[in-house]
C-alpha positions as CSV (number, residue, x, y, z in Angstrom):
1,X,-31.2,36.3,-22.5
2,X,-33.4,33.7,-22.7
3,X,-36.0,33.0,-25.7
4,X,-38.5,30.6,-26.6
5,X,-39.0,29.5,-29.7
6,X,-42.0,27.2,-31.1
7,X,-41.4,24.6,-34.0
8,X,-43.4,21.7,-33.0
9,X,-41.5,21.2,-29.6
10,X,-41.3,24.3,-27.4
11,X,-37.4,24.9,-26.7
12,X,-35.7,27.1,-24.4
13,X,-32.5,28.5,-25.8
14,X,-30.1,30.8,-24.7
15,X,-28.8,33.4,-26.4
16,X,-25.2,35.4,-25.1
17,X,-24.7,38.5,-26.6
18,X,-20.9,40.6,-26.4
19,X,-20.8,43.6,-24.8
20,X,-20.9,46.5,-27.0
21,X,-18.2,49.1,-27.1
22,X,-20.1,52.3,-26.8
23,X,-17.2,55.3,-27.7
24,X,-14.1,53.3,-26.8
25,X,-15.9,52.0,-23.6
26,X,-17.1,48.2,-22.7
27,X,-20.5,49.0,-21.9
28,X,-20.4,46.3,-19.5
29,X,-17.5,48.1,-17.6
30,X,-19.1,51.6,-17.5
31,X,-22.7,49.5,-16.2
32,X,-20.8,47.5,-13.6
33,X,-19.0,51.5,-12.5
34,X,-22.4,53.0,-12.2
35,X,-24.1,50.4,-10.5
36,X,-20.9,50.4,-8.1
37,X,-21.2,54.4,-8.0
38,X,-25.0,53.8,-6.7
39,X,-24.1,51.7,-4.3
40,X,-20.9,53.7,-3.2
41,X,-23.5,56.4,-2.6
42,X,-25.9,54.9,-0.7
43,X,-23.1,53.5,1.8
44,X,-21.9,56.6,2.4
45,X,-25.0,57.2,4.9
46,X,-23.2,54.9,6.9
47,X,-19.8,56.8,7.0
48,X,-19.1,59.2,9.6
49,X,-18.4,62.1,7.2
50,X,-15.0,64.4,8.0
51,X,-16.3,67.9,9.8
52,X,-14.5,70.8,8.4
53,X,-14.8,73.5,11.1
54,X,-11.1,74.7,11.0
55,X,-9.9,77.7,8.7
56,X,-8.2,75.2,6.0
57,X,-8.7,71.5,5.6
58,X,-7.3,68.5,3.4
59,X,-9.2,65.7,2.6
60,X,-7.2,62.8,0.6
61,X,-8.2,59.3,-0.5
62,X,-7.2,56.9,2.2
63,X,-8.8,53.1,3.1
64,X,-11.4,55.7,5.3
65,X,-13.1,56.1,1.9
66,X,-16.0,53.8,1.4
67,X,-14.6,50.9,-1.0
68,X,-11.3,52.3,-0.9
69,X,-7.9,49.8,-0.9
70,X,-5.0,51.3,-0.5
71,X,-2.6,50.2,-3.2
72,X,1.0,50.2,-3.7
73,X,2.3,53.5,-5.7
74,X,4.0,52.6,-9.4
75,X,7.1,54.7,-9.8
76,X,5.4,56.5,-12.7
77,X,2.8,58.0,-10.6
78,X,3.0,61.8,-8.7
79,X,3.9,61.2,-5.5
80,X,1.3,61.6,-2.5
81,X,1.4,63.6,0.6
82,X,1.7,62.7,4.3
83,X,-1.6,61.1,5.0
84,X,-2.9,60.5,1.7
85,X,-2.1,56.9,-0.8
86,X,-3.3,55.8,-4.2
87,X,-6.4,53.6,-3.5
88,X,-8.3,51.0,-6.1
89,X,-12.0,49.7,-5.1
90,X,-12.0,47.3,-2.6
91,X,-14.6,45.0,-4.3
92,X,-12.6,44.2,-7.2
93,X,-9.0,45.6,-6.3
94,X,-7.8,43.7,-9.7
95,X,-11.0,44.6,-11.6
96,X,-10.8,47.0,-15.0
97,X,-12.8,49.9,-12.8
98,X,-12.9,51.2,-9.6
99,X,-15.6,53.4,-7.5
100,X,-14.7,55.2,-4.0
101,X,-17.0,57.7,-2.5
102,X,-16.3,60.2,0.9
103,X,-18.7,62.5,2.8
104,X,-17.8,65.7,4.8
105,X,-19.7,68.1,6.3
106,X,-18.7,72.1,6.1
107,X,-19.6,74.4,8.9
108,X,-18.3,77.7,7.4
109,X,-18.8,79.7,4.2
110,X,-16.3,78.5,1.5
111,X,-13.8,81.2,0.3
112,X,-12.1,78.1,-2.3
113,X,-12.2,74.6,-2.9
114,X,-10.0,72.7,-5.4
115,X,-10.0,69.2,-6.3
116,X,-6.2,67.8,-7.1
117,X,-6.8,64.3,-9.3
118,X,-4.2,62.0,-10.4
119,X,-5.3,59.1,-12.0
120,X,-4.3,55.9,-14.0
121,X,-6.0,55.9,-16.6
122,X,-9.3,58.2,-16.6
123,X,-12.2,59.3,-14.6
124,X,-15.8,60.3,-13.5
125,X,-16.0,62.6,-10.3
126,X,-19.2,63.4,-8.8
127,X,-19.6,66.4,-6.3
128,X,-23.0,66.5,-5.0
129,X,-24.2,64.1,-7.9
130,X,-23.0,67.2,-10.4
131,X,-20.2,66.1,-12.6
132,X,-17.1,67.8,-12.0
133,X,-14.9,65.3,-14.3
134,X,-15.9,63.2,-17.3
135,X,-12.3,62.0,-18.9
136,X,-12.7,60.2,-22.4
137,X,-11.1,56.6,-21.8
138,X,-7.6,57.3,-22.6
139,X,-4.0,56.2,-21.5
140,X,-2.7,60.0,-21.1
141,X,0.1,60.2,-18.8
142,X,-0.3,63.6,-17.8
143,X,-3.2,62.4,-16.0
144,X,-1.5,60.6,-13.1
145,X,1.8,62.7,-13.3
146,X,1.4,65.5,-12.7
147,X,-2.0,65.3,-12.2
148,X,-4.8,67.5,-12.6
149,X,-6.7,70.6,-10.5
150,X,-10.3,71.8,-10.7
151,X,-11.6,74.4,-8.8
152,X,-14.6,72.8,-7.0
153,X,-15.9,75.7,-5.2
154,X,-19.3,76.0,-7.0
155,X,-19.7,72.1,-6.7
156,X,-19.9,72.3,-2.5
157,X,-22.0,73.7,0.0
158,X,-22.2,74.2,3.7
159,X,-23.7,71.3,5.1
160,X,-23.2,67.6,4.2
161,X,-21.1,67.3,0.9
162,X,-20.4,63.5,-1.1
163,X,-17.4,62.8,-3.5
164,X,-17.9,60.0,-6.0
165,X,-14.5,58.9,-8.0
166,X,-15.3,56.1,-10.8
167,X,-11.9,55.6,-11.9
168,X,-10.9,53.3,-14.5
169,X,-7.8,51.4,-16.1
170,X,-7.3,51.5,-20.3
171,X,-7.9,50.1,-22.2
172,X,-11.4,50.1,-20.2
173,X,-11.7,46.1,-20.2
174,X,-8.1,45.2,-18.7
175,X,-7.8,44.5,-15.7
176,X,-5.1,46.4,-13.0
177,X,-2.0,44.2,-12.5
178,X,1.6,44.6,-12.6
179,X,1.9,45.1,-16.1
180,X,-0.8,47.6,-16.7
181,X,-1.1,49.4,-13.4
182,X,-4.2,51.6,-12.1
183,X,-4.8,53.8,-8.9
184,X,-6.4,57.1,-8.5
185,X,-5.4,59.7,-5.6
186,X,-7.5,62.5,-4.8
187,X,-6.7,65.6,-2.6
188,X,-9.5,68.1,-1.6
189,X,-8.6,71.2,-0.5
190,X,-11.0,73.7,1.2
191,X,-10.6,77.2,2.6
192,X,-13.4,78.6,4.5
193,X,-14.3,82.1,4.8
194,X,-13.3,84.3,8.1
């Protein structure tokens, strides 16, 4: 921030101010997530979203997310399925947080929808620009094995439907490396009506 100050001469000095930890949170972690959530969202209008037409589909995080980097798994972590990996964001694959974003489109009525999350450490998951997760920051192993559901029905619609993950590592201002891992894997799951 720059500030002037006059005492006979005019100076220009410049004055740096910490980040402040708002709730457990470097404020300048969650700022730099939401700015990279806005932007995940606004590139999604380039993604050719995943048509869900067929009776039951799966949609998993994979490098065909916008931002997504597919990431080795740690041994610690819940295993993923055939066709799905643990991704990081692909502008900062070391950085403290991560944002990845998807689009689909639904045909059909939706009988059920569920949202599988495993994550290292926490998150924030938009549906629709509705929050559907808001984790305090938190090293909680349960989150990443086994994971966690949420039914995600009343969060969707038939048309065109955008999932936001901001997933960060904790403490919230360490960076992901070997010896304090991060990755999220997401799994949606959606059943449509007869």
């Amino acid at each position: 921030m720059h500030k002037s100050t006059v005492s006979g001469k005019a100076k220009n000095t410049v004055k740096q101010q910490k980040p402040r930890r708002h709730s457990g949170i470097w404020a300048g972690s969650v700022a730099k997530a939401m700015r990279t959530m806005i932007a995940a969202q606004r590139s999604l209008n380039a993604q050719n979203p995943v048509v869900i037409s067929q009776r039951t589909r799966r949609i998993s995080t994979n490098r065909n997310w916008v931002n997504a980097l597919e990431i080795e798994r740690n041994p610690a972590w819940v295993a993923p399925q055939a066709g799905e990996s643990y991704v990081w964001g692909r502008n900062d694959p070391n950085g403290p947080a991560a944002v990845v974003a998807r689009r689909f489109t639904i045909r059909d009525d939706i009988e059920r929808a569920s949202l599988f999350l495993s994550v290292d450490n926490f998150a924030i998951v938009l549906i629709n620009g509705r929050s559907v997760v808001i984790d305090n920051p938190q090293g909680n192993v349960s989150f990443f094995n086994p994971g966690r559901t949420f039914n995600i029905r009343r969060f969707l619609r038939r048309g065109t439907n955008d999932i936001v993950i901001a997933a960060f590592n904790f403490p919230s201002n360490a960076n992901r490396s070997g010896d304090n891992p991060a990755g999220v894997l997401a799994r949606i799951e959606i059943e449509l009506e007869d």
